[in-house]
N, C-alpha and C positions, 0 to 999 in steps of 0.2 A: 699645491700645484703638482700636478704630475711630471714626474721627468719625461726629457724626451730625448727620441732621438735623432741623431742631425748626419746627414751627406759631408762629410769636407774634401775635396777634391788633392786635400795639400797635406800636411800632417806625417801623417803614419805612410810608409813608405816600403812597399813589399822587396824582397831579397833581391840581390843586382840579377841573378839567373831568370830572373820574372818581370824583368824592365819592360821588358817587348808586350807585355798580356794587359789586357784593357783589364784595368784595374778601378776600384773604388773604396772607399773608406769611410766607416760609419764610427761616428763620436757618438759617446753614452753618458750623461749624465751622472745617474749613480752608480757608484762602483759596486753597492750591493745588489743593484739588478741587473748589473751586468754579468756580475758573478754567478747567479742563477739563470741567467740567459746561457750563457759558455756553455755553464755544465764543469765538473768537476774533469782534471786536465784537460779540459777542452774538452768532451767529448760529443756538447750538442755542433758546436761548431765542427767536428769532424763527422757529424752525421748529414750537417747541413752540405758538406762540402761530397761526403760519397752518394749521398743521394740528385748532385746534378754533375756530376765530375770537372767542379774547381775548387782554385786555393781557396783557402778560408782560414785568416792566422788572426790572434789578437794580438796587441801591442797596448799594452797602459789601458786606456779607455777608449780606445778604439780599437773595430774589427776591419779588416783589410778581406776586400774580394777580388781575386784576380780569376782572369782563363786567354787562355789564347783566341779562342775564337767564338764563344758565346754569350754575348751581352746581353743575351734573351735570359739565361742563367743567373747569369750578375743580376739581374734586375728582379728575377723572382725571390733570389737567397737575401737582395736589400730587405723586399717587401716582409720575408718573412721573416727577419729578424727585427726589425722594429715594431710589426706587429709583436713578436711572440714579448718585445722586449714593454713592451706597453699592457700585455697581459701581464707577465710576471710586477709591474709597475701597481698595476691594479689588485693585487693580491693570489692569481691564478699560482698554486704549485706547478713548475712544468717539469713532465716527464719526459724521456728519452723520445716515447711514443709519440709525444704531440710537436715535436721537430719534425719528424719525420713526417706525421701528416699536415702538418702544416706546408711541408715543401709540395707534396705531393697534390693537395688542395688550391695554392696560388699556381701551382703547373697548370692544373687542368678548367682553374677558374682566375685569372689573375686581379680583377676585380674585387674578389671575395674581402670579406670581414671575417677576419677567423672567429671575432670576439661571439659573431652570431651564430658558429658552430662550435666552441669549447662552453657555453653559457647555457647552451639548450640541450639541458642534460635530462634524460631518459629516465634514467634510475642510478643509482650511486650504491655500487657494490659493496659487500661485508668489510672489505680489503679499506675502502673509503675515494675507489679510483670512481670518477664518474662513467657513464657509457653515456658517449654523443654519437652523432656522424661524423664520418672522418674524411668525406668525399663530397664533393658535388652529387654524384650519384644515388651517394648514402641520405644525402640531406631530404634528396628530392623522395628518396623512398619510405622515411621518417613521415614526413608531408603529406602524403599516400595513407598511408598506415594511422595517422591521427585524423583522417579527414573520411575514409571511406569503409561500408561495413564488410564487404568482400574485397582482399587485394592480393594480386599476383604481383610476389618479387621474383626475378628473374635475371637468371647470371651466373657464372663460374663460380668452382670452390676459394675462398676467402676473401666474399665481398661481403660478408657480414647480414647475407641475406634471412638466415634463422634466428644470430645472435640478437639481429635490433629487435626482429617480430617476437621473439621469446622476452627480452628486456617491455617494450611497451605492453605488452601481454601483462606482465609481472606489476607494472607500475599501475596500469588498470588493474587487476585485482586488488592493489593494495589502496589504492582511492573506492574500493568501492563502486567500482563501475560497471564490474562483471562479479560473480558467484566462483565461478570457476575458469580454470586453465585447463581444458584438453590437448592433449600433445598426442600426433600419431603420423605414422611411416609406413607406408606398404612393405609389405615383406619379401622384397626383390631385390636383392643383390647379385649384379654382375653374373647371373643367370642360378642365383644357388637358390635351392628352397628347404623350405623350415623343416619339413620331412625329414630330413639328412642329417639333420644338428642332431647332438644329442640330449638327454634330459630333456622336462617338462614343458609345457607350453612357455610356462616363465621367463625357463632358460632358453627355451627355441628364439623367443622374443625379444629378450632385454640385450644381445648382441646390435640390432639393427636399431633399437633406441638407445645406445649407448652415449651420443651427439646431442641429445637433448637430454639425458641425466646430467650430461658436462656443463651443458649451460646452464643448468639449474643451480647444480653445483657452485657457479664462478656468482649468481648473483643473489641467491642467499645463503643464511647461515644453515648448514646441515640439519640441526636437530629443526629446526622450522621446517625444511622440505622435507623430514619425514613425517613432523606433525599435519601437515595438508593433503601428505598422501594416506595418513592413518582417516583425515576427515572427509576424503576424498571430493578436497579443494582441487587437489592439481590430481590428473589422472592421466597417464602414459600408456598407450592400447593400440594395436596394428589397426589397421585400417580395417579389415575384416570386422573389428568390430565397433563399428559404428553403423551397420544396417541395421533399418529398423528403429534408428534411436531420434527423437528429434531435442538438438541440440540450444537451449532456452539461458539465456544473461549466461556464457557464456564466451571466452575466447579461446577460440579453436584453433591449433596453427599443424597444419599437416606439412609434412617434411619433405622433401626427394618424393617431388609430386611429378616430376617427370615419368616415372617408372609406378605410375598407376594408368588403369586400362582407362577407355574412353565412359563404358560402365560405371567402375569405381570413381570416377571423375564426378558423373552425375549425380551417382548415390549421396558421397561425399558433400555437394553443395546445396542438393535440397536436402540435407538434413537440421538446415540451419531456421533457429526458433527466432522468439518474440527477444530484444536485447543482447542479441549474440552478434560477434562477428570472426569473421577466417583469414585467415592469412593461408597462402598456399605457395612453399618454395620450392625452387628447383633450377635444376640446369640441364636445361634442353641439349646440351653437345654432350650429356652422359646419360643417354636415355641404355638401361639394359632389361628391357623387355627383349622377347623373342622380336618382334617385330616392330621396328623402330615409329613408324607409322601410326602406330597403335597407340602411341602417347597420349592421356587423356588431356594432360596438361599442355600440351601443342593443340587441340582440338578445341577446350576451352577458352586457350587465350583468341584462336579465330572466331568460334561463337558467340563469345561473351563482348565479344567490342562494340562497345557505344551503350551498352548496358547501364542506365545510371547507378549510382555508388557503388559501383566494381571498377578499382582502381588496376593498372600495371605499371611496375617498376623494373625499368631494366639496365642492369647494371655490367661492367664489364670489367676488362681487368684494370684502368684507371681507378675503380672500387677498392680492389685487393690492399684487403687491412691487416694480414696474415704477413708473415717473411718479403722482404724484397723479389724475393726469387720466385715468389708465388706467381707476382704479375708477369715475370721475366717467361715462365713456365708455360700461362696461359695464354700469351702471346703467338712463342713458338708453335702450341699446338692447333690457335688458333689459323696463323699462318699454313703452316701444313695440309689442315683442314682444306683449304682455302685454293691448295694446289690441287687437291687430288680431286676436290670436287668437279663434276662436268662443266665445260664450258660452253 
């Protein structure tokens, strides 16, 4: 029988300076899943407790929630500890990581079943950490990506928008789904051009795909990512080069598709052959073309709607899988945006 975990209203009893704070109290059955629940001194319970800003103490087999004035909080940090304590029950290792998205997940979805988002794993990295969704956002763009042969993920820096399509990419090539992995990037950054760099085309190059060797890197073993690029399984190339080519069993994911013209947009989609599919990412509020307008990847996501199997995913900073202060960051400047623009 699996342990569980139980509400006592009565029990455990938070510090007299905290009498006043709508408080709650969770009993746990076993004290070695409780153990892995906490986290070593505590520290899942004090991530659970800074990621909604309340107490969170344990006492014996029970975890004590208090706050002064949010019971919308108390009621997420229950859910998500019993959930997480019913994973760890069920044999899940839990990470630091998956506290925190787990809070972050019953915040923005309070329904949710974590079990359906830490169990539908992607690919399971060198390390032995799985890669899932860690959002609503994320889940729904996972869903997107397994269902459709053309998909626009769309959204701010650390919502995970490369790293799933580069992960399901990778799990397709290794089921035999696809032949190959192409990966490419326009060569546009923040208005610089390759001209100016110095050394060979290599080196002009391998700066602006340096974010997809990182993910390569994080989800196989090295000496394997150079054996695929010596059999050119996996092949890493600006955008420039793929005219002219038609792209067959195949998956393709081009990068910071924001900052490709309306041209290259074109080029880019019909290139695609018999068993291929694309992934195309980007964030439309860091478009640095000359001319913002110009975006192929704004121009597509208007033309291409109602398109059958061309999926869009759009995610926001509720996504942000990166630092806390990621979302805190995209927020503000989303706000900012938001003043300056005309009314």
């Amino acid at each position: 029988m699996t342990p569980s975990a139980r509400v006592n209203p009565h029990g455990v009893r938070l510090s007299a300076r905290r009498e006043s704070f709508i408080h709650r109290i969770l009993t746990f059955d076993d004290n070695n899943h409780l153990r892995e629940l906490v986290g070593e001194l505590g520290s899942h319970l004090k991530l659970v407790a800074d990621a909604l800003g309340i107490e969170v103490e344990q006492r014996g087999s029970a975890v004590a929630l208090g706050s002064s004035s949010e019971p919308g909080k108390i009621d997420v940090a229950e859910r998500a500890l019993q959930q997480l304590y019913t994973l760890v029950a069920n044999g899940h290792a839990l990470h630091p990581s998956d506290v925190v998205h787990a809070v972050q997940i019953l915040t923005a979805e309070p329904a949710a079943d974590l079990a359906a988002y830490f169990n539908d794993t992607v690919l399971v990295t060198p390390h032995g950490r799985p890669i899932t969704a860690r959002s609503p956002g994320q889940r729904a763009y996972l869903r997107s990506l397994r269902s459709h042969d053309v998909v626009f993920g769309v959204g701010p820096a650390g919502t995970g928008k490369t790293y799933l399509a580069m992960a399901v990419a990778i799990a397709a090539l290794k089921r035999g789904e696809v032949r190959r992995l192409i990966l490419t990037r326009p060569a546009v950054e923040a208005g610089e051009k390759l001209g100016f760099l110095p050394g060979d085309l290599t080196e002009k190059v391998d700066p602006y795909l340096r974010p997809l060797y990182d993910a390569l890197a994080d989800m196989l073993p090295p000496e394997r990512v150079a054996r695929m690029f010596e059999k050119q399984v996996i092949e890493v190339a600006p955008l420039a080069f793929m005219r002219g080519r038609t792209l067959s069993h195949a998956y393709v994911l081009l990068d910071e598709a924001q900052n490709t013209t309306r041209e290259q947009m074109k080029m880019f989609l019909t290139r695609l052959g018999e068993g291929a599919r694309m992934v195309i990412t980007g964030d439309t509020t860091q478009i640095d073309l000359p001319r913002k307008g110009s975006s192929g990847m704004v121009h597509a996501l208007n033309v291409l709607q109602g398109v059958p199997r061309v999926g869009v995913a759009r995610l926001g900073s509720a996504d942000v899988v990166r630092h806390p202060m990621v979302a805190k960051i995209v927020e503000a400047y989303a706000r900012a945006d938001a003043e300056a623009s005309p009314r």
